[in-house]
N, C-alpha and C positions, 0 to 999 in steps of 0.2 A: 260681521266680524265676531268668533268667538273668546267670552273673557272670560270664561272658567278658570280656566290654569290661569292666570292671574291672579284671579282673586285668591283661590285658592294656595297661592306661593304667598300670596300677600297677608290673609287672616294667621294663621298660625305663627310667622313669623313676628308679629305684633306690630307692623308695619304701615299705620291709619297715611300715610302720605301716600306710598303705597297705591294701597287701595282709595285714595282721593283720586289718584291721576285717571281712575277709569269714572271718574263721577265728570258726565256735564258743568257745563257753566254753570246753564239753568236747571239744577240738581233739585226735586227736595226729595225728604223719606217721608214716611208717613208714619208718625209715632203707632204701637198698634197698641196701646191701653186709654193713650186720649184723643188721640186721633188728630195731634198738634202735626204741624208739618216745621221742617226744617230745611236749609237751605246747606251748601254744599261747603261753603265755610264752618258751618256749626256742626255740622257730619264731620268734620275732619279732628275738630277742637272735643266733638261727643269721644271721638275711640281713641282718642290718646288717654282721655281717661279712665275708656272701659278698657282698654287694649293694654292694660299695664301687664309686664309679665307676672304671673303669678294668680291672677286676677279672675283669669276662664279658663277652662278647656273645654275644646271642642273633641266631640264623638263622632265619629261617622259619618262627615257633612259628605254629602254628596250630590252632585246636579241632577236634577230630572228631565230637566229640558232646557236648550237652548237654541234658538236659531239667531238669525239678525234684530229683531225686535223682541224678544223674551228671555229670558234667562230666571226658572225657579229654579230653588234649594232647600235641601232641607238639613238639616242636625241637632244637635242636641249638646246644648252649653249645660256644663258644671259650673256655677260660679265660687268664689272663695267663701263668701258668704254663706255656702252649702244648698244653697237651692239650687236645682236642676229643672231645664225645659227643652221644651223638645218647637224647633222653629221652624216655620215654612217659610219662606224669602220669597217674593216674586219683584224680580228687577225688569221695568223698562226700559227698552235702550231704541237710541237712536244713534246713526251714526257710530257704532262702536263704540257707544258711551251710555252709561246709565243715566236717565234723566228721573226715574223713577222707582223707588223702593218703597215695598207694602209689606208687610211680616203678620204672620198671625203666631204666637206664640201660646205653649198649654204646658203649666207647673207640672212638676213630673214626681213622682213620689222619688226617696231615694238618693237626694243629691247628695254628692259628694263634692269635696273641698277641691279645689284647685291645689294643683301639686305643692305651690309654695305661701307661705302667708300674705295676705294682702298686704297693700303700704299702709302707713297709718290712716290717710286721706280719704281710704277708699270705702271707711262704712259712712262717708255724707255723698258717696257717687252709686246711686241707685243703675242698676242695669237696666237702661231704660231701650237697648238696643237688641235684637238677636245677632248683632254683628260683630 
């Protein structure tokens, strides 16, 4: 089963419930700076806080590949904060569902601010996700 256009209706829209419903039970990500893992509740509760509007914009995300068992991506967040990166995404799935997310992410020179101010909350919410 493909979940591109899912996700993809899902990320922009700022929609982390969303883009939960395609995440497995037994979900984790794989942080990509510490290499902590999380689980599929805490994926959900992470992008309500990065998912704020105002908060990211995404450039150009576009899929490279998907069959039934892969799904990468790539694009490049602006955050409000002003740094910009540029993210490669590779989701595991099973069953139509993602059991697996791994991200490499590389600072990009040049960031620009998200279109609207951050909420006040959001310089203690580090963007710890390419998502």
């Amino acid at each position: 089963m493909l979940i591109y256009h899912e996700m993809e209706a899902a990320m922009p829209a700022n929609d982390p419930d969303r883009y939960a419903a395609l995440l497995a039970e037994d979900f984790e990500y794989v942080r990509h700076r510490s290499q902590d893992t999380i689980g599929r509740a805490a994926m959900r509760d992470l992008l309500k806080k990065v998912w704020r509007p105002g908060n990211r914009v995404i450039e150009g995300m576009r899929c490279l590949y998907e069959n039934d068992d892969i799904l990468v991506v790539h694009m490049i967040l602006s955050f409000a904060s002003g740094s910009r990166e540029g993210a490669m995404v590779v989701h595991h799935k099973r069953g139509g569902r993602i059991v697996r997310i791994e991200s490499g992410v590389s600072d990009l020179p040049g960031g620009v601010a998200a279109s609207a101010p951050p909420h006040p909350e959001s310089a203690s919410v580090p963007h710890q996700t390419s998502l």
